[in-house]
C-alpha positions, 0 to 999 in steps of 0.5 A: 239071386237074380235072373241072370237071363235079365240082370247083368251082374257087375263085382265082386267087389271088396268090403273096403270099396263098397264101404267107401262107395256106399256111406258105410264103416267097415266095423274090422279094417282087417276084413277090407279084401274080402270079396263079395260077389252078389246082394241077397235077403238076409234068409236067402245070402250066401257067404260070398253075398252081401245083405242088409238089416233095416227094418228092426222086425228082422233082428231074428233072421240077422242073428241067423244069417249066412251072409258074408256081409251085412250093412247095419246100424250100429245099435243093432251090431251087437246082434250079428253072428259071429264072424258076419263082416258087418258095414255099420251106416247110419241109413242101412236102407239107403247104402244098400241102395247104393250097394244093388246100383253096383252090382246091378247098374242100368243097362246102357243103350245101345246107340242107334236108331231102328230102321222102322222109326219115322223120323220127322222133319227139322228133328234134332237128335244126338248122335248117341240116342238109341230109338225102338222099332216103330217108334215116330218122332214129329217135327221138330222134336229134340232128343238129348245125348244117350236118351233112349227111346224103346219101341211104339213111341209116339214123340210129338211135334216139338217135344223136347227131351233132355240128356240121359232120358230112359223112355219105355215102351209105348209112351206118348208124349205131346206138348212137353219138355222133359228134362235130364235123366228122367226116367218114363216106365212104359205106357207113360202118357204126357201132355193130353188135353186136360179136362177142361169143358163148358157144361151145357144141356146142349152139349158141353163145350171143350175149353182149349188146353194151351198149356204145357206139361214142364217135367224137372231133372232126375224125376221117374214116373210109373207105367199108366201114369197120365200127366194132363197139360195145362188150360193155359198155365203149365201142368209143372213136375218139378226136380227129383220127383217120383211117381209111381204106376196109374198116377192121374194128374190133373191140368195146371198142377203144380209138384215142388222138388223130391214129392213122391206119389203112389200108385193109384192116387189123384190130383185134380186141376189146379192144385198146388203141392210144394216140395217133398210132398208124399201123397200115398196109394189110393189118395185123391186131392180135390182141385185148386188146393194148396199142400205145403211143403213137406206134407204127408197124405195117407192112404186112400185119403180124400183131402178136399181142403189146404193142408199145411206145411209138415202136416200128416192127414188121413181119412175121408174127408182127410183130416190132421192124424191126431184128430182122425183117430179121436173119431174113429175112437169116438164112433167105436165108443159110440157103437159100443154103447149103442150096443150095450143098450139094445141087449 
């Protein structure tokens, strides 16, 4: 169960509206007005609460579960206890997704704007914004409807920030627009001078960064993440796009629509990703690459050269799957053999 000190809990609900609001079927229509107060794990629910089964490695802990509800799939129904109320869906994960926003929807802002704000000239705010304690807006900065911004923000000159944003605590933002609904974790910095330079023994000299960084609606992006501006085209975060905690991206990088990059990972200036493209922990794209929609990148993987549309590369240099594991397979045999001979 949540903290209740941090969570505020909304319910209870009944199976029959949380089956309509969350994509699932009510498996017995007779169980519709059964009321269930809270979302829990399927070891830790009560009778009052509802869980969920995805993942098939917790076939077992279903079969055991105390919970009042349960949201599954249908070829794992069979397996449930015998009077479990089950929401059969064809995406468990998802529903219950959807079923934790109920119980536990985003606080709203509070409307208002902290005494300690410095509020620069020609700003254009709207009037149900809620901006923290010293936090400084620059002129000519535009803030749109029930956006938030929480304490020690630094908004500069002329940013403009979309409808329904969620800003943490302690972001920079500089050089950029951001769109609606998009949500920055604290510690978020966007649109610094990218890395550009003239090498010299002399000493290098900095290339200007005139770009922008240009942030699409419904993207959500991780505390510590670093978004560089442009040299001179934009740095482009295209719609629905997530990122997560440490993300550096470089200048003039290009994301298509829903990509999603975890934590730790990379991009280097220039690069261009299309749409839902998932780069995955630790994983660094060398510069002015192109990975086409639909790609997939591994772990810790060091990709230095184009990869196709719906391809899957791992490794370092980053290779197709297939051909990774065949190395991999191939240097085991190797030392193996090596191994034999020297005995």
């Amino acid at each position: 169960m949540a903290d209740p000190r941090f969570f505020e809990r909304a319910g209870p609900f009944t199976l029959g509206e949380l089956a309509d609001r969350i994509g699932a079927k009510l498996a017995a229509s007779e169980k519709a007005t059964q009321l269930v107060a809270d979302v829990a794990s399927l070891d830790q629910a009560g009778p009052d609460q509802i869980t969920f089964l995805d993942n098939p490695k917790y076939v077992a802990a279903f079969a055991a579960t105390k919970a009042g509800a349960c949201i599954v799939h249908q070829k794992h129904a069979g397996s449930a206890p015998v009077g479990l109320a089950l929401l059969v869906s064809p995406n468990p994960y998802l529903s219950y997704a959807r079923a934790a926003q109920l119980f536990y929807p985003p606080p709203r802002p509070v409307a208002g704007i902290h005494p300690t704000a410095v509020i620069g000239a020609d700003v254009k705010l709207a009037p149900d914004i809620s901006i923290g304690p010293f936090t400084v807006i620059g002129d000519g900065a535009e803030i749109g409807s029930g956006a938030s911004v929480g304490a020690s923000c630094h908004i500069g000159r002329n940013v403009v920030i979309g409808s329904g944003c969620r800003i943490g605590h302690s972001v920079t933002l500089t050089h950029c627009q951001i769109g609606a609904r998009v949500t920055l974790h604290p510690g978020v910095r966007i649109g610094q001078d990218g890395f550009g330079f003239a090498p010299d023994p002399s000493g290098h000299v900095k290339v200007p960064q005139l770009g922008r960084v240009l942030i699409g609606d419904d993207c959500e992006i991780g505390a510590n993440t670093t978004i560089d501006r442009g040299s001179g085209p934009d740095t482009v975060i295209g719609p629905g796009c997530w990122i997560d905690n440490l993300v550096q991206i470089g200048h003039n990088v290009t994301l298509g629509r829903g990509c999603i990059v975890v934590a730790q990972a990379g991009i280097a200036g220039s690069t261009q990703l299309g749409d839902f493209v998932v780069l995955a922990a630790q994983s660094g794209i060398a510069g002015h690459l192109k990975l086409g929609t639909g790609a997939r990148v591994g772990a810790k993987a060091g990709v230095m050269t184009d990869i196709p549309a719906g391809e899957s590369f791992v490794g370092i240099p980053a290779t197709k799957v297939k051909e990774y594991f065949r190395q991999v397979a191939t240097l085991r045999r190797l030392a193996q053999k090596k191994g034999t001979d020297n005995e």
